[in-house]
HTML snippet that shows the backbone in 3Dmol.js (N, CA, C, O; Angstrom):
<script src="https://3Dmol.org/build/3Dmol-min.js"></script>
<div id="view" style="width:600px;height:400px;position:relative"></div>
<script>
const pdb = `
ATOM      1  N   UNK A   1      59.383-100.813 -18.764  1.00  0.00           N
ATOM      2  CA  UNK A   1      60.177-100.195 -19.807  1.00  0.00           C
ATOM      3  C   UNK A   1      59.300 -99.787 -20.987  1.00  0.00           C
ATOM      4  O   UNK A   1      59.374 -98.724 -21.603  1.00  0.00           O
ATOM      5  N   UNK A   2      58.407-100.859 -21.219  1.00  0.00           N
ATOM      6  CA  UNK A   2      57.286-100.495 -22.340  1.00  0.00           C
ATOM      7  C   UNK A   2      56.649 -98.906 -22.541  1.00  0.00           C
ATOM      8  O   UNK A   2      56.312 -98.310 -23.564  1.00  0.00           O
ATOM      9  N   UNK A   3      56.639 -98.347 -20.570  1.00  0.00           N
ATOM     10  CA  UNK A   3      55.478 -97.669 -20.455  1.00  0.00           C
ATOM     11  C   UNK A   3      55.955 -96.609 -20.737  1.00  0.00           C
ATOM     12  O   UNK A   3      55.224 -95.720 -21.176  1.00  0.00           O
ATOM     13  N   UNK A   4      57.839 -96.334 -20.493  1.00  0.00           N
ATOM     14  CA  UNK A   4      58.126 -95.104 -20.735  1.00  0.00           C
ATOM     15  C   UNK A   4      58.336 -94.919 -22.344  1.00  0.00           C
ATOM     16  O   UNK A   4      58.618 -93.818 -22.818  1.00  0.00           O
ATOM     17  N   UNK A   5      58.141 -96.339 -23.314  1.00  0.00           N
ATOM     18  CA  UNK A   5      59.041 -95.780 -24.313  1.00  0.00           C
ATOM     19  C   UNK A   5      57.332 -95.964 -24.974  1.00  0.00           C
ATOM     20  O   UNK A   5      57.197 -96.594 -26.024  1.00  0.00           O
ATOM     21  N   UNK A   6      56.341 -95.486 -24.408  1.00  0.00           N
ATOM     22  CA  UNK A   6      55.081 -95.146 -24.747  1.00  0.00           C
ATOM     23  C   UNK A   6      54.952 -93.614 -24.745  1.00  0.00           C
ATOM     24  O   UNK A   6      53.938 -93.007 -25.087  1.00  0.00           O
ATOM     25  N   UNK A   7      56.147 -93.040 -24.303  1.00  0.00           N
ATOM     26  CA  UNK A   7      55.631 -91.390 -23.867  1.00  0.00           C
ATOM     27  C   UNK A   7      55.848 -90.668 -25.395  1.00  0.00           C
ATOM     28  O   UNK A   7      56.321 -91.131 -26.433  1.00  0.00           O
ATOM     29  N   UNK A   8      55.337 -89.439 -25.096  1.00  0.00           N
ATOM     30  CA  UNK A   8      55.685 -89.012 -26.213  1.00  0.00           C
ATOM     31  C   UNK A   8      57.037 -88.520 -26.902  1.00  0.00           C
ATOM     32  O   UNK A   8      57.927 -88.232 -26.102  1.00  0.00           O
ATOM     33  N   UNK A   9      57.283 -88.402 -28.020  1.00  0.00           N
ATOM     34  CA  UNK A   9      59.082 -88.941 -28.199  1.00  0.00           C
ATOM     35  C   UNK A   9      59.515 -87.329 -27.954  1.00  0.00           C
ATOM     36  O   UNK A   9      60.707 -87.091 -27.760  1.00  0.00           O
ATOM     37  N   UNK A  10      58.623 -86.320 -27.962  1.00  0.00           N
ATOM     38  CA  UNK A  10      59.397 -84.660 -27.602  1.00  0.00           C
ATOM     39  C   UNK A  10      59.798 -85.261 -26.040  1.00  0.00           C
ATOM     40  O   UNK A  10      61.009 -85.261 -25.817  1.00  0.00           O
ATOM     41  N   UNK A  11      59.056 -85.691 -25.108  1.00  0.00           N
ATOM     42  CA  UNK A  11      59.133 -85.634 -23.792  1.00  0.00           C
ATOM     43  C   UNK A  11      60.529 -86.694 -23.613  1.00  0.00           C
ATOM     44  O   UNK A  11      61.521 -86.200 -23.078  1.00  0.00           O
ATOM     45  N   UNK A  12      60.583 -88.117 -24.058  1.00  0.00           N
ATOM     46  CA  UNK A  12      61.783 -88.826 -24.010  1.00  0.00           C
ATOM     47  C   UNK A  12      63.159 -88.193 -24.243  1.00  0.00           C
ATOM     48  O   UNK A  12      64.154 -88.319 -23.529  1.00  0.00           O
ATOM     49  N   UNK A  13      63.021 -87.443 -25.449  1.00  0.00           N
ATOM     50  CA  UNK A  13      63.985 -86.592 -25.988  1.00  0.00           C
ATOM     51  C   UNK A  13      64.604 -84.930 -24.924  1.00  0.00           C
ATOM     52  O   UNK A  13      65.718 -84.405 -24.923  1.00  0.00           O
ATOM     53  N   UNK A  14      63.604 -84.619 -24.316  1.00  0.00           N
ATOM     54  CA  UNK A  14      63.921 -83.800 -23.284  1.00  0.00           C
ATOM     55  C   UNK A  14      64.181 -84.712 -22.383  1.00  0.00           C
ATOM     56  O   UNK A  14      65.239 -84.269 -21.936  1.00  0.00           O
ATOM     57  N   UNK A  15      63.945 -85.773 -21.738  1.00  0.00           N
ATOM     58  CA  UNK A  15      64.486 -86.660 -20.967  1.00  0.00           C
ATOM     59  C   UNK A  15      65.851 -86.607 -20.860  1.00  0.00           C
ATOM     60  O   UNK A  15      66.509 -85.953 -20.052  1.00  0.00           O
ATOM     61  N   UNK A  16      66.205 -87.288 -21.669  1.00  0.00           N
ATOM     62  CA  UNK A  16      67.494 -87.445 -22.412  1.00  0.00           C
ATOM     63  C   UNK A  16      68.250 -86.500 -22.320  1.00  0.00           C
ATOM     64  O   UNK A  16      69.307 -86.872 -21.809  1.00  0.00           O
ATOM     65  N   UNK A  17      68.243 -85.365 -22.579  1.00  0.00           N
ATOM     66  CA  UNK A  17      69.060 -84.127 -22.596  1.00  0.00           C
ATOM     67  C   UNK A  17      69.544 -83.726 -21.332  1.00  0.00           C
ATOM     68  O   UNK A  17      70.721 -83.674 -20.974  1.00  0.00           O
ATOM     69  N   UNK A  18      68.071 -83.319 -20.401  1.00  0.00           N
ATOM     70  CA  UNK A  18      68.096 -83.261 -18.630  1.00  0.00           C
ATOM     71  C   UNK A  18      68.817 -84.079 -18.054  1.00  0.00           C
ATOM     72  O   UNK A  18      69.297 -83.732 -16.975  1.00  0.00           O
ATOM     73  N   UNK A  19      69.133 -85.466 -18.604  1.00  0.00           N
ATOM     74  CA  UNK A  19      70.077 -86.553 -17.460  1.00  0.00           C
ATOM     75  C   UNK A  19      71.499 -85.837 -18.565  1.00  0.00           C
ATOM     76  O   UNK A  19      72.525 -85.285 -18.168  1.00  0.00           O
ATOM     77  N   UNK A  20      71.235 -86.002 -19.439  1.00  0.00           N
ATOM     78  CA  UNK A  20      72.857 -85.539 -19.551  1.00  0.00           C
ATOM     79  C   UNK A  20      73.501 -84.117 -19.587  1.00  0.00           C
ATOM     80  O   UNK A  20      74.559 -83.781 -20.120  1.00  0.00           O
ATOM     81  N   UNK A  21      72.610 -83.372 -18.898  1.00  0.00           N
ATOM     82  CA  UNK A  21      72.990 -81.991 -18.708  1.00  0.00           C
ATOM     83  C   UNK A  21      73.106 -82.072 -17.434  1.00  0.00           C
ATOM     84  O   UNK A  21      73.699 -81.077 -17.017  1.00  0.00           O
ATOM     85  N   UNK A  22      72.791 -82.862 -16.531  1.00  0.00           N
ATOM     86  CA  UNK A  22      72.492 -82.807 -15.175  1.00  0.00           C
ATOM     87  C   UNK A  22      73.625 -83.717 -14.779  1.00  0.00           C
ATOM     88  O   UNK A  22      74.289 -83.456 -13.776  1.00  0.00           O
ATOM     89  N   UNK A  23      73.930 -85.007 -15.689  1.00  0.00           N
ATOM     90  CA  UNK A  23      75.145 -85.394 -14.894  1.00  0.00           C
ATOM     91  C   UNK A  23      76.197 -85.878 -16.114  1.00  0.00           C
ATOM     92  O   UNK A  23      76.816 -86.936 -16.002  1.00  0.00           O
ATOM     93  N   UNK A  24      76.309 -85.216 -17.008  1.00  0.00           N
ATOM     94  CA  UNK A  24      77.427 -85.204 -18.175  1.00  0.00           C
ATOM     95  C   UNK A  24      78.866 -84.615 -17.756  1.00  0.00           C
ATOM     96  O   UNK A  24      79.964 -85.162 -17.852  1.00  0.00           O
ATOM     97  N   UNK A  25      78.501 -83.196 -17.208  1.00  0.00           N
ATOM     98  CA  UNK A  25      79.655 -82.684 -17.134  1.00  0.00           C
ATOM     99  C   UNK A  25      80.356 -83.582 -15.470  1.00  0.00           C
ATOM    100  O   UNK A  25      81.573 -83.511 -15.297  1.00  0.00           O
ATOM    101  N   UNK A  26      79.693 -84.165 -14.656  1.00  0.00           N
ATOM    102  CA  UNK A  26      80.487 -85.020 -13.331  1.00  0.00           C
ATOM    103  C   UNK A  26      80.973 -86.120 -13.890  1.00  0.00           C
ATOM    104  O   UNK A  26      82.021 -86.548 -13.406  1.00  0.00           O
ATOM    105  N   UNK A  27      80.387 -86.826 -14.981  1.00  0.00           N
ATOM    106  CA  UNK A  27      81.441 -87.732 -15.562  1.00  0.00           C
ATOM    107  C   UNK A  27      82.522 -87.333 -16.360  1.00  0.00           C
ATOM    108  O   UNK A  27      83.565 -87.942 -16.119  1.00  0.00           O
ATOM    109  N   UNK A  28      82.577 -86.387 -17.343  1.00  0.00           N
ATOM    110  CA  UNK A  28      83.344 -85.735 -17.963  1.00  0.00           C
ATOM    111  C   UNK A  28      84.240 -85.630 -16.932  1.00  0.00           C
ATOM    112  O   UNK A  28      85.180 -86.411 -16.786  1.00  0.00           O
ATOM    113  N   UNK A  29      83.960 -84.559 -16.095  1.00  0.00           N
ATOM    114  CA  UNK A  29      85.156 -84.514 -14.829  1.00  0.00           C
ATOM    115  C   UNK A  29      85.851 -85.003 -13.938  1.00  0.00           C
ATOM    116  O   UNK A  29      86.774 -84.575 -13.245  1.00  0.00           O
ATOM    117  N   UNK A  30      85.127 -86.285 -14.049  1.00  0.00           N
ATOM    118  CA  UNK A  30      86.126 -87.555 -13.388  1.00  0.00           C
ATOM    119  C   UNK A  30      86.688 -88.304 -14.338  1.00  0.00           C
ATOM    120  O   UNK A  30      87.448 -89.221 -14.028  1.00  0.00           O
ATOM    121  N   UNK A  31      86.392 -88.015 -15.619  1.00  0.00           N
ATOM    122  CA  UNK A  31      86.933 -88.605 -16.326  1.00  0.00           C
ATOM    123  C   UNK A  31      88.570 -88.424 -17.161  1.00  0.00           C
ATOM    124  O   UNK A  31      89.455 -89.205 -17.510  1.00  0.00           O
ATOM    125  N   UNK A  32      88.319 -86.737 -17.232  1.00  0.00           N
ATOM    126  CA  UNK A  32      89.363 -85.768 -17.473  1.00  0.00           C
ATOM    127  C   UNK A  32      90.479 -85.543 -15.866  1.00  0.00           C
ATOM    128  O   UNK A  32      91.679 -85.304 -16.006  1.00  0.00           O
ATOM    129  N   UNK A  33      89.948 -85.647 -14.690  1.00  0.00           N
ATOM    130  CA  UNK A  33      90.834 -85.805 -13.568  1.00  0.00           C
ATOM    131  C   UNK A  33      91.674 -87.223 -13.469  1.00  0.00           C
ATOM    132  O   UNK A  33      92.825 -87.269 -13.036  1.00  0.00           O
ATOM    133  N   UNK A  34      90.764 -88.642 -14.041  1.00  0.00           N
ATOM    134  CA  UNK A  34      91.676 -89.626 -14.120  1.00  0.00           C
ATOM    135  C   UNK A  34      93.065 -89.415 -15.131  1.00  0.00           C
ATOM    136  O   UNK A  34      94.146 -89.934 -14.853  1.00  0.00           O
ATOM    137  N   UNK A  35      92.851 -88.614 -16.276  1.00  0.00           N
ATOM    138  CA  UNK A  35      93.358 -88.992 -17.284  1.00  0.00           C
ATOM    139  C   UNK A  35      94.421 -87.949 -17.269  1.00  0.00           C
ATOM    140  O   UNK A  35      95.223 -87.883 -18.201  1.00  0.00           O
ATOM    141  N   UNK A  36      94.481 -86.912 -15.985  1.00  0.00           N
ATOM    142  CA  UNK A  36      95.254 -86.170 -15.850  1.00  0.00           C
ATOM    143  C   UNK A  36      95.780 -86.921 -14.867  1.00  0.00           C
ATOM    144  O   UNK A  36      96.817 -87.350 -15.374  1.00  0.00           O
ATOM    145  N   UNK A  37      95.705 -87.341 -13.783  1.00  0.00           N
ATOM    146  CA  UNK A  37      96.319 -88.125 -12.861  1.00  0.00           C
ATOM    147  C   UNK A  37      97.192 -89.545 -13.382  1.00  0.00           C
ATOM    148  O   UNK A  37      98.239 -89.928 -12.859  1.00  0.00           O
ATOM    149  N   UNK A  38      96.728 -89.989 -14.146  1.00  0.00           N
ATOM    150  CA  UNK A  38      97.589 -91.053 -15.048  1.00  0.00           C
ATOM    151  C   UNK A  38      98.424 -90.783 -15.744  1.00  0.00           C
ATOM    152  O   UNK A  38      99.488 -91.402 -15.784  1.00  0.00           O
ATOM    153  N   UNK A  39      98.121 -89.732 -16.504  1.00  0.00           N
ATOM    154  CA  UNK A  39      99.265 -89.465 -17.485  1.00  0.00           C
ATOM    155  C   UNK A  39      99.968 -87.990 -16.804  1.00  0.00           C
ATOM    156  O   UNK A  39     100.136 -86.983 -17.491  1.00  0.00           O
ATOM    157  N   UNK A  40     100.176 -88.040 -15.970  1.00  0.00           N
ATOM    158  CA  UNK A  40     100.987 -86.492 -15.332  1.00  0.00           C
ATOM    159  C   UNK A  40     102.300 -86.810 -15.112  1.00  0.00           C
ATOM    160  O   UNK A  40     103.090 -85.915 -15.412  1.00  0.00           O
ATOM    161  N   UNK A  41     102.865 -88.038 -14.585  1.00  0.00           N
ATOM    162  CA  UNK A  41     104.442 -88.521 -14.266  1.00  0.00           C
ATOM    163  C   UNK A  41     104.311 -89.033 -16.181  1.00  0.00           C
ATOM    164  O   UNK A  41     105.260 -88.302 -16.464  1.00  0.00           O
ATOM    165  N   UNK A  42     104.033 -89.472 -17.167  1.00  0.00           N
ATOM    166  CA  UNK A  42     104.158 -89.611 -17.896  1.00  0.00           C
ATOM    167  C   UNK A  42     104.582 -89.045 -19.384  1.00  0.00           C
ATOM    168  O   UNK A  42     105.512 -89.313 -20.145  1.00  0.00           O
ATOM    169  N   UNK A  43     103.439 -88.114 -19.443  1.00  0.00           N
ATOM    170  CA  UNK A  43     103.421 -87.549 -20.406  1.00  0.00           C
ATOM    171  C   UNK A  43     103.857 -85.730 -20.647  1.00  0.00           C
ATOM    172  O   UNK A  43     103.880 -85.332 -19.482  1.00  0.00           O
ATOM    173  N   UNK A  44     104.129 -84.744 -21.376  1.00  0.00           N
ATOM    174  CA  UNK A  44     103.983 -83.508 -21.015  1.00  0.00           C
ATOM    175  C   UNK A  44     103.012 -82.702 -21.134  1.00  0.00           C
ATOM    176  O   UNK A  44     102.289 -82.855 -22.118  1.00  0.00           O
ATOM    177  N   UNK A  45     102.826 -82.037 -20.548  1.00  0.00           N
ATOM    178  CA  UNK A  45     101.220 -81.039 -20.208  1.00  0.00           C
ATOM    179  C   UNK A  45     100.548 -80.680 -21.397  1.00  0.00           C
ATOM    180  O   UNK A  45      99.376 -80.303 -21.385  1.00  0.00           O
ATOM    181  N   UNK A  46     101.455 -80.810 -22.772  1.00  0.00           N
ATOM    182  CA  UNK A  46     100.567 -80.195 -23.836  1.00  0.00           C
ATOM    183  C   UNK A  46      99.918 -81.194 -24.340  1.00  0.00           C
ATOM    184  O   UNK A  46      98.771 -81.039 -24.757  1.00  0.00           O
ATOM    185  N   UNK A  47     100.545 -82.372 -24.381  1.00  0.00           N
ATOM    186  CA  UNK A  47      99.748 -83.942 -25.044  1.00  0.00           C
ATOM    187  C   UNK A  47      98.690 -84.214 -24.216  1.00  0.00           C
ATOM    188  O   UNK A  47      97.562 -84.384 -24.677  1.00  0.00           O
ATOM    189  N   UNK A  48      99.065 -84.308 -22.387  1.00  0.00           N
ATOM    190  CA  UNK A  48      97.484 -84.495 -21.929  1.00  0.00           C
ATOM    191  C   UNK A  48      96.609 -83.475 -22.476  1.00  0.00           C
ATOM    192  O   UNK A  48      95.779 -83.905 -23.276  1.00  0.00           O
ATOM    193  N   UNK A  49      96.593 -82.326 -22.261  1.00  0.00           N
ATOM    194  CA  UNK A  49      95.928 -81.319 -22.593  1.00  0.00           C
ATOM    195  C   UNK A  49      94.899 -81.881 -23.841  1.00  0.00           C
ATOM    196  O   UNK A  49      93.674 -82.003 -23.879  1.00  0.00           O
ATOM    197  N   UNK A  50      96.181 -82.220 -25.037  1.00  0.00           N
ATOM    198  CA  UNK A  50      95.554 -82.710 -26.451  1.00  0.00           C
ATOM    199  C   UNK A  50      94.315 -83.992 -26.278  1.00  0.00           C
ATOM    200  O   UNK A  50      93.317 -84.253 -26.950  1.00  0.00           O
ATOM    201  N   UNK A  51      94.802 -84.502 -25.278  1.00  0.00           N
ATOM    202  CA  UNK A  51      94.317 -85.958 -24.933  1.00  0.00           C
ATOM    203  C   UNK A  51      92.611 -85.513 -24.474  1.00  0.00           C
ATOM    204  O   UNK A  51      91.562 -85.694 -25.091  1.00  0.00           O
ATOM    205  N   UNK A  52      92.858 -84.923 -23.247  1.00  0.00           N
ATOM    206  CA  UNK A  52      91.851 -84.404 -22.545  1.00  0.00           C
ATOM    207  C   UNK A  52      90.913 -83.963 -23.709  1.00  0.00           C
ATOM    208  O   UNK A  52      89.932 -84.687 -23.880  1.00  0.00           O
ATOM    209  N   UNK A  53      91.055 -82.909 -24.521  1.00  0.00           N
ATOM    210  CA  UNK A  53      90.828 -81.942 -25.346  1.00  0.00           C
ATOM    211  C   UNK A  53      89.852 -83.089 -26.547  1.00  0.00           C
ATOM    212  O   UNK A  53      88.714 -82.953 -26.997  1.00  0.00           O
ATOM    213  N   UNK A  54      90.670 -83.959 -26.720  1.00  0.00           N
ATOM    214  CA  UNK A  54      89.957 -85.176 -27.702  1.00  0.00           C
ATOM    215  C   UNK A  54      88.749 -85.703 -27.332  1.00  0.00           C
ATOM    216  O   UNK A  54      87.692 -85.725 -27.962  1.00  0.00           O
ATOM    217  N   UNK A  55      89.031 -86.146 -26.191  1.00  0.00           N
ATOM    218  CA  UNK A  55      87.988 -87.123 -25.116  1.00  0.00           C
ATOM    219  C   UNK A  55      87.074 -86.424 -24.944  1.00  0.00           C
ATOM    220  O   UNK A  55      86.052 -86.984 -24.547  1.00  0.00           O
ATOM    221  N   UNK A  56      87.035 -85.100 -25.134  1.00  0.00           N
ATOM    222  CA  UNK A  56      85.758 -84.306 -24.566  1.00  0.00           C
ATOM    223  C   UNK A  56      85.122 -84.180 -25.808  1.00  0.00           C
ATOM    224  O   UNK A  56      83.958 -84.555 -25.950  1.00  0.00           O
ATOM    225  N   UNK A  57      85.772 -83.690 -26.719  1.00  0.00           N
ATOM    226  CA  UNK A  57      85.368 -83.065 -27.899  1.00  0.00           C
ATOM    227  C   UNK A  57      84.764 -85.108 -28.765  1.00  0.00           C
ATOM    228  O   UNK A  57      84.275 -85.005 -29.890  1.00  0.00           O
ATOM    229  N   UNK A  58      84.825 -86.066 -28.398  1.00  0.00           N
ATOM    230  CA  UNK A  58      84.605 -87.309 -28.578  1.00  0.00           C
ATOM    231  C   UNK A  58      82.860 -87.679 -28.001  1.00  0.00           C
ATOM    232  O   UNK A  58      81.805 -88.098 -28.478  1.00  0.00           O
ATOM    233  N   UNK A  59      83.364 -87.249 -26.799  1.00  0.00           N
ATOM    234  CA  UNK A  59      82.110 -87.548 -26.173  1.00  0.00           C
ATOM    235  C   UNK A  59      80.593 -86.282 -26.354  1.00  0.00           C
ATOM    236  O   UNK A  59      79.450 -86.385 -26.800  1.00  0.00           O
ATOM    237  N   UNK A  60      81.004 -85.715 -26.039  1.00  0.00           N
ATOM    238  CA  UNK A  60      80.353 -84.332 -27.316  1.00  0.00           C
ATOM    239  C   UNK A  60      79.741 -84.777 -28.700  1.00  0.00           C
ATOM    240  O   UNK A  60      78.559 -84.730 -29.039  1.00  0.00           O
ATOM    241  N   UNK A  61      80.719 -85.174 -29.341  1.00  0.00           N
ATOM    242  CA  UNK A  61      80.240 -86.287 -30.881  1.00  0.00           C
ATOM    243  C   UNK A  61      79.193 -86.988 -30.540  1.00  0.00           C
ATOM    244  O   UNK A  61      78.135 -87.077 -31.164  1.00  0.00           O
ATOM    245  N   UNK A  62      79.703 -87.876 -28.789  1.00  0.00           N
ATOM    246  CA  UNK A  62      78.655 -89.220 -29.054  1.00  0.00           C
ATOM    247  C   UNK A  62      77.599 -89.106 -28.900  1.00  0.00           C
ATOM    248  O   UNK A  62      76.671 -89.756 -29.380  1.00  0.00           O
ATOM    249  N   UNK A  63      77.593 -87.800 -27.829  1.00  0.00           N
ATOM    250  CA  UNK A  63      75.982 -87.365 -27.303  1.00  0.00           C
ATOM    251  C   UNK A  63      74.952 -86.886 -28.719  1.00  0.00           C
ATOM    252  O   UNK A  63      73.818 -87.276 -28.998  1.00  0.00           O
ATOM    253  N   UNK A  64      75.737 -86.018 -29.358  1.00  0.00           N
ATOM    254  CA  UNK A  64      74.912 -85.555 -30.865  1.00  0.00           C
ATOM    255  C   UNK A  64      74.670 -86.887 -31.366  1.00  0.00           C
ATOM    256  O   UNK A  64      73.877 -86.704 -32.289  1.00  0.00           O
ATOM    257  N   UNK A  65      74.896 -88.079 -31.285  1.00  0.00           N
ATOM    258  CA  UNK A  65      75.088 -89.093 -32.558  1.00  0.00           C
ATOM    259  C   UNK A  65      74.162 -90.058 -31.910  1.00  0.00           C
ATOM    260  O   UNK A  65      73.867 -91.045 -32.584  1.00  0.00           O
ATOM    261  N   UNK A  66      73.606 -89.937 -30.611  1.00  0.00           N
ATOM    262  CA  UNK A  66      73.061 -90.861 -29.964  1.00  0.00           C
ATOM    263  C   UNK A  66      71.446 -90.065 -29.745  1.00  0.00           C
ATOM    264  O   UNK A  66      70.362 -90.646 -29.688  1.00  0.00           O
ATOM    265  N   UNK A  67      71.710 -88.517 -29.646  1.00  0.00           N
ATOM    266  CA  UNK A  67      70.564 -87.898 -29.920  1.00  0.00           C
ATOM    267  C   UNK A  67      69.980 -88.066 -30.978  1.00  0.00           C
ATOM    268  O   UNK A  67      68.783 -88.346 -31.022  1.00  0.00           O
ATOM    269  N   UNK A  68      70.805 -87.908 -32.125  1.00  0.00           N
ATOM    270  CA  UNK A  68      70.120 -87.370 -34.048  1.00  0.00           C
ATOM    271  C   UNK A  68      68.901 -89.217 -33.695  1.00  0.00           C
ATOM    272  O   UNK A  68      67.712 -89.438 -33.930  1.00  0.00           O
ATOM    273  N   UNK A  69      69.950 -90.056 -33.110  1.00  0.00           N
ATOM    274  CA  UNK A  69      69.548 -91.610 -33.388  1.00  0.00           C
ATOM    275  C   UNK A  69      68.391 -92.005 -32.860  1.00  0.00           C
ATOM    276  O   UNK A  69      67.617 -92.782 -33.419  1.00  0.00           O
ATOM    277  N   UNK A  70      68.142 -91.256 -31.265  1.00  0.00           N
ATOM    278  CA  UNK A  70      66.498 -91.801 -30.939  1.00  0.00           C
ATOM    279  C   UNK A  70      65.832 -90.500 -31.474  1.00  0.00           C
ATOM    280  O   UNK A  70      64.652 -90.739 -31.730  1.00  0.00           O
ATOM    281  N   UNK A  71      66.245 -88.916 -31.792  1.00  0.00           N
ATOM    282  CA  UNK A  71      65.083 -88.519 -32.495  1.00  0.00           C
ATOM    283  C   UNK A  71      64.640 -89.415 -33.692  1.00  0.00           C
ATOM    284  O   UNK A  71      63.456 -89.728 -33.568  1.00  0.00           O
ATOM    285  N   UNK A  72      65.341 -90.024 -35.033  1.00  0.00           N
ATOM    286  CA  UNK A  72      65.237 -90.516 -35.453  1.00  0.00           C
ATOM    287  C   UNK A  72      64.205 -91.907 -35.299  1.00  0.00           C
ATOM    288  O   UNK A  72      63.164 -92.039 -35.943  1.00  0.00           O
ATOM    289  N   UNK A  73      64.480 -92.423 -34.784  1.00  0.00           N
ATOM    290  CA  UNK A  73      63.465 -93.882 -34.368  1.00  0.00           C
ATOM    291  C   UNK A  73      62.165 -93.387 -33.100  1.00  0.00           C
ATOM    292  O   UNK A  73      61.079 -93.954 -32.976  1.00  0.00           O
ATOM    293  N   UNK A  74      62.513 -92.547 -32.512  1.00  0.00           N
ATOM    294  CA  UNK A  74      61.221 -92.170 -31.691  1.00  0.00           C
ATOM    295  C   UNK A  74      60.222 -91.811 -32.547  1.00  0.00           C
ATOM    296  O   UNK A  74      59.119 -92.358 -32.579  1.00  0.00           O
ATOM    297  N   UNK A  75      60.802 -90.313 -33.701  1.00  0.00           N
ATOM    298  CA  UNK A  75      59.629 -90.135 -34.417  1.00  0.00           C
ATOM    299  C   UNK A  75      59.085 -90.630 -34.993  1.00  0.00           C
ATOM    300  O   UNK A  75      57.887 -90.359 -35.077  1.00  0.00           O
ATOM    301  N   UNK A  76      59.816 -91.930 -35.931  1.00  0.00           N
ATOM    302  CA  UNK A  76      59.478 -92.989 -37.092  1.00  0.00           C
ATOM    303  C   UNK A  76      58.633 -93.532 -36.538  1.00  0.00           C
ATOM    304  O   UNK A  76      57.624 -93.767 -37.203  1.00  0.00           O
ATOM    305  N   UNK A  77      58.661 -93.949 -35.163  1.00  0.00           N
ATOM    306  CA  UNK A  77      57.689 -94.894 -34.951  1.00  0.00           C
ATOM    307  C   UNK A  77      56.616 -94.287 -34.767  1.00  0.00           C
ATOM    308  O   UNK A  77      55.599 -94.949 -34.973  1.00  0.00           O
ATOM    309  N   UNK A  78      56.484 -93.126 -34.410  1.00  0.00           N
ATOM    310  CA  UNK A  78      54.794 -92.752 -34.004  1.00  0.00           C
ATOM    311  C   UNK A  78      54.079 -91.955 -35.679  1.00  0.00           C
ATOM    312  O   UNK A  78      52.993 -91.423 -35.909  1.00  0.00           O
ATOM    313  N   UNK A  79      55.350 -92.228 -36.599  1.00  0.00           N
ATOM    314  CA  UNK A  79      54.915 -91.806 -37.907  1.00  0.00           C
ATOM    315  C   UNK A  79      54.284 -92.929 -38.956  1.00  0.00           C
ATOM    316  O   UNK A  79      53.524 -92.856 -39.922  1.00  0.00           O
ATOM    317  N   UNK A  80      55.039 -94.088 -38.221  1.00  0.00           N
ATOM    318  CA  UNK A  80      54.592 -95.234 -38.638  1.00  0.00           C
ATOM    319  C   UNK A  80      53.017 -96.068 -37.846  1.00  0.00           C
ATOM    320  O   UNK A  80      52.199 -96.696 -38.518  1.00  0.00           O
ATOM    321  N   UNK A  81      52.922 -95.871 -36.416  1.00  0.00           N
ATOM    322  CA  UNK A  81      51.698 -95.860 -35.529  1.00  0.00           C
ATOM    323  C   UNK A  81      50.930 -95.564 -36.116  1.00  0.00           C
ATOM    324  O   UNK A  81      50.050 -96.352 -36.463  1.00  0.00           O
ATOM    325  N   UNK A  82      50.955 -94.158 -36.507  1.00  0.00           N
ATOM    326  CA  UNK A  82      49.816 -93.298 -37.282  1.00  0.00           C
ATOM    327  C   UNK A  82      49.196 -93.697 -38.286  1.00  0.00           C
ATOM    328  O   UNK A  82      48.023 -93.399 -38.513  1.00  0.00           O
ATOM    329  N   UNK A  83      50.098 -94.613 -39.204  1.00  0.00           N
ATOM    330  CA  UNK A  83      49.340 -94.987 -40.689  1.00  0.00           C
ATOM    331  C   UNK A  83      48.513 -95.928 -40.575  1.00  0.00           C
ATOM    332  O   UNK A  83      47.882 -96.317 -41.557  1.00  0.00           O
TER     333      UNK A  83
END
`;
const viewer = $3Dmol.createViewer("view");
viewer.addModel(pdb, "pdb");
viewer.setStyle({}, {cartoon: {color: "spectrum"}});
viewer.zoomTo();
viewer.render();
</script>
């Protein structure tokens, strides 16, 4: 674990992006098919919709908020290495 979080933080950071461009949207979509399948005898089509519509637009948030967070500490540290 050491060796990868030795790489350089542009390359981790493209890491990062590639796994969740590569398999973001198959979880998204099983995630949005459960939540239509659960709430379909339940609810009416415009609230899932809203629901769906949240959850995506949520997880979207988390990815930006989890990115800003290791650019943040990846660079610090090799800014801090340096001194």
């Amino acid at each position: 674990m050491s060796k990868i979080l030795n790489l350089k933080p542009l390359i981790l950071i493209i890491l990062f992006n590639y796994f969740v461009i590569v398999f973001g949207p198959q979880v998204l979509y099983i995630i949005q098919i459960n939540i239509e399948r659960f709430l379909r005898p339940l609810a009416p089509r415009m609230l899932i919709g809203f629901i769906q519509a949240t959850i995506g637009l949520v997880s979207i948030l988390i990815w930006i908020f989890i990115w800003l967070k290791l650019y943040k500490y990846l660079f610090a540290r090799v800014i801090k290495n340096k001194k």
